[in-house]
C-alpha positions as CSV (number, residue, x, y, z in Angstrom):
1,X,62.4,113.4,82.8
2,X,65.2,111.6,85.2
3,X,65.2,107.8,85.7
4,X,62.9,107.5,89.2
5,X,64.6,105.8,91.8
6,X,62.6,104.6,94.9
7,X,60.1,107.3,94.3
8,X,63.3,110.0,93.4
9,X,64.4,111.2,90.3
10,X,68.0,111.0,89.6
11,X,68.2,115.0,89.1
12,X,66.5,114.8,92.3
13,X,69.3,112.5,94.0
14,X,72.2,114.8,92.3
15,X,70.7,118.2,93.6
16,X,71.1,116.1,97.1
17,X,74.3,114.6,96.7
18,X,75.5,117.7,95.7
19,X,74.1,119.5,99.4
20,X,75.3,116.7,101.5
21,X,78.9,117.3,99.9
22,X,78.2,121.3,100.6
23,X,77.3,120.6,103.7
24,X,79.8,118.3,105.2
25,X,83.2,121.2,103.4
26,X,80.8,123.9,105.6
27,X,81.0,121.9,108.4
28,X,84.9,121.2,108.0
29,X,85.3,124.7,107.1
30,X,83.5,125.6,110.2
31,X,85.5,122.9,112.5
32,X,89.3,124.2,111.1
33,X,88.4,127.7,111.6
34,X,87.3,127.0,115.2
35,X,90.4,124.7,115.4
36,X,92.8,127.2,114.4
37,X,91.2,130.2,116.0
38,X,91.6,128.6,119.2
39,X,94.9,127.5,118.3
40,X,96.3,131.1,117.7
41,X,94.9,132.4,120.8
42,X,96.7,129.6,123.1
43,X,100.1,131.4,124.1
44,X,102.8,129.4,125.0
45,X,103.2,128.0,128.3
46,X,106.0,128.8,130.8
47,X,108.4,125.8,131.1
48,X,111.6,125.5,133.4
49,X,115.1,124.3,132.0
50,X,114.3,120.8,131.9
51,X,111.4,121.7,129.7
52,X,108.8,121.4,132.5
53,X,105.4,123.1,133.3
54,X,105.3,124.1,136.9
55,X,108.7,123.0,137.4
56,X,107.2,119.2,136.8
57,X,104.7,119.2,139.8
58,X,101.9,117.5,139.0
59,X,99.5,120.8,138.2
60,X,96.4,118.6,139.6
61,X,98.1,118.5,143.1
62,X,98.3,122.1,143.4
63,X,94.1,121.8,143.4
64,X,94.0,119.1,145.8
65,X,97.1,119.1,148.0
66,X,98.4,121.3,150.9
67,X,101.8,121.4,148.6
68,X,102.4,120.4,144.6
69,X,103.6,116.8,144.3
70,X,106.3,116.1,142.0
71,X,105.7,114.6,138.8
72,X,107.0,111.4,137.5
73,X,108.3,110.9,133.8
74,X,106.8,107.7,134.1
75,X,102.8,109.4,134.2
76,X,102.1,112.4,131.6
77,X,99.6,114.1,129.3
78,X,100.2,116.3,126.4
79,X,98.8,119.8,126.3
80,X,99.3,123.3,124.8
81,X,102.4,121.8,123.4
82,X,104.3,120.5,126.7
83,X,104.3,117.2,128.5
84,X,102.9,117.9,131.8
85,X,103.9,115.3,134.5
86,X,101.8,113.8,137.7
87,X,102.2,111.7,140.8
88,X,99.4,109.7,140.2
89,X,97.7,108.3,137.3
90,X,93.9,109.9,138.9
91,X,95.2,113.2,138.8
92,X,96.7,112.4,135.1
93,X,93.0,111.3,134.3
94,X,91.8,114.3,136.3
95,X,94.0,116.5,133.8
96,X,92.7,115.1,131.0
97,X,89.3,115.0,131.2
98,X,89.4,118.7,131.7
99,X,92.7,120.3,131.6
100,X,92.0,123.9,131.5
101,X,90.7,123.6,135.1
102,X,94.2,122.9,135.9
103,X,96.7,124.6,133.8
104,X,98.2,128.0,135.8
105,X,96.7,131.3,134.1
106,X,98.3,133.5,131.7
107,X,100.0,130.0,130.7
108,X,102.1,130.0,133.8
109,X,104.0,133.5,133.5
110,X,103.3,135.7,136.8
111,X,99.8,136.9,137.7
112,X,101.9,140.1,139.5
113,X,104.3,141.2,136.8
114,X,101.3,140.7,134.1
115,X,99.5,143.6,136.3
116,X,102.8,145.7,136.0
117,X,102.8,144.9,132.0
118,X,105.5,142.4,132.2
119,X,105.5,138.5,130.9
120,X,107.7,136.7,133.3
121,X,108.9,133.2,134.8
122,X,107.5,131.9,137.4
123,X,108.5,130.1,140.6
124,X,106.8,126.6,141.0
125,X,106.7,127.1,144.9
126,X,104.9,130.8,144.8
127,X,101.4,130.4,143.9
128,X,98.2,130.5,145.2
129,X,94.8,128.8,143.7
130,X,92.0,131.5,144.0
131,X,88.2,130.5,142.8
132,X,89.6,127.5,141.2
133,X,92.0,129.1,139.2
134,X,96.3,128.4,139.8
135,X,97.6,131.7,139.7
136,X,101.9,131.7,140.0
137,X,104.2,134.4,141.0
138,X,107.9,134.9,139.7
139,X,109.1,134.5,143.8
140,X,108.0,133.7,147.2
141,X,109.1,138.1,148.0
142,X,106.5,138.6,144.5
143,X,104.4,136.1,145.8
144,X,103.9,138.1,149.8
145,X,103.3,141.3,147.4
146,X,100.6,139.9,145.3
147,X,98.7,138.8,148.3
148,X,98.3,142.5,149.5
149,X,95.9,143.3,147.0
150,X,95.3,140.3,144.8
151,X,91.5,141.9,143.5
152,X,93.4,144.7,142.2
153,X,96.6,143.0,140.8
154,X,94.6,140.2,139.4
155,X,92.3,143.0,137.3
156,X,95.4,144.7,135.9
157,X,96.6,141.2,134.8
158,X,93.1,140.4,133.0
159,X,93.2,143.7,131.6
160,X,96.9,143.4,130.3
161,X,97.1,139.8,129.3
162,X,95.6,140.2,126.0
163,X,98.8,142.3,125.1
164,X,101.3,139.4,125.8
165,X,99.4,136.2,125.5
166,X,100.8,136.3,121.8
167,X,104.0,137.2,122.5
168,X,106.9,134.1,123.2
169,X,107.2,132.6,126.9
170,X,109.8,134.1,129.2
171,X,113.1,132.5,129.3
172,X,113.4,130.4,132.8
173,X,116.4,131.6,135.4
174,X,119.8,130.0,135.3
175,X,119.3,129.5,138.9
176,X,116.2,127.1,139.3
């Protein structure tokens, strides 16, 4: 017979010990595999030469603005990997509270080429946002083309994003 224990026996208080500590390695088991499953799926997101999401706009701006702002060095958040920069410390707070409403799709490569089965830069002046989503195009002459049909193209894209998600961002252009 164990030694009681505020009404529990010590066999009693070992059997619970012993859940709790089974409990809490499920529940870190659980949190690292959600961690790192959602880790592998984030693809990596389309910087400019200086090392830049959306050529360092502030990506809240796009949402909220007529045109992107540029973003200062001074005002930034880290996510997916990359320092994003903003014009103003509200859209910065914006960002973080919830920054996958602001980040561009297919982490910034082109909505068009993704519907031809290509993974390539982007332009930070040719986008458009459509249901709340930033969508960018590798040139204004992409950008015109993409607006013909962008139901269809945008389909394609969903359809072939899978596919290149994984694979390594595109390079950005010598020339901007």
């Amino acid at each position: 017979m164990g030694v009681a224990v505020k009404g529990k026996t010590m066999n009693h208080l070992r059997t619970t010990n012993a859940c709790v500590r089974v409990g809490f390695g499920l529940a870190n088991l659980v949190l690292a595999v959600c961690f790192l499953t959602s880790t592998a799926f984030a693809g990596e997101q389309y910087v400019d030469r200086n090392g830049h999401p959306v050529g360092g706009n502030d990506v809240v701006s796009y949402h909220t603005e007529d045109a992107p702002l540029e973003g200062l060095e001074t005002i930034t958040a880290a996510y997916n990997g990359e320092t994003w920069l903003f014009a103003t410390e509200a859209n910065r707070d914006l960002f973080i509270a919830d920054p996958a409403r602001y980040v561009p799709a297919y982490d910034g490569h082109c909505a068009y080429a993704l519907a031809d089965d290509r993974k390539v830069r982007t332009d930070p002046n040719a986008y458009l946002v459509v249901d709340g989503v930033l969508y960018m195009n590798f040139s204004m002459g992409i950008h015109r083309r993409w607006l013909r049909d962008i139901e269809g193209y945008l389909a394609q894209s969903e359809a072939n994003w899978p596919r290149h998600e994984g694979e390594p961002r595109s390079q950005p252009s010598r020339w901007f």
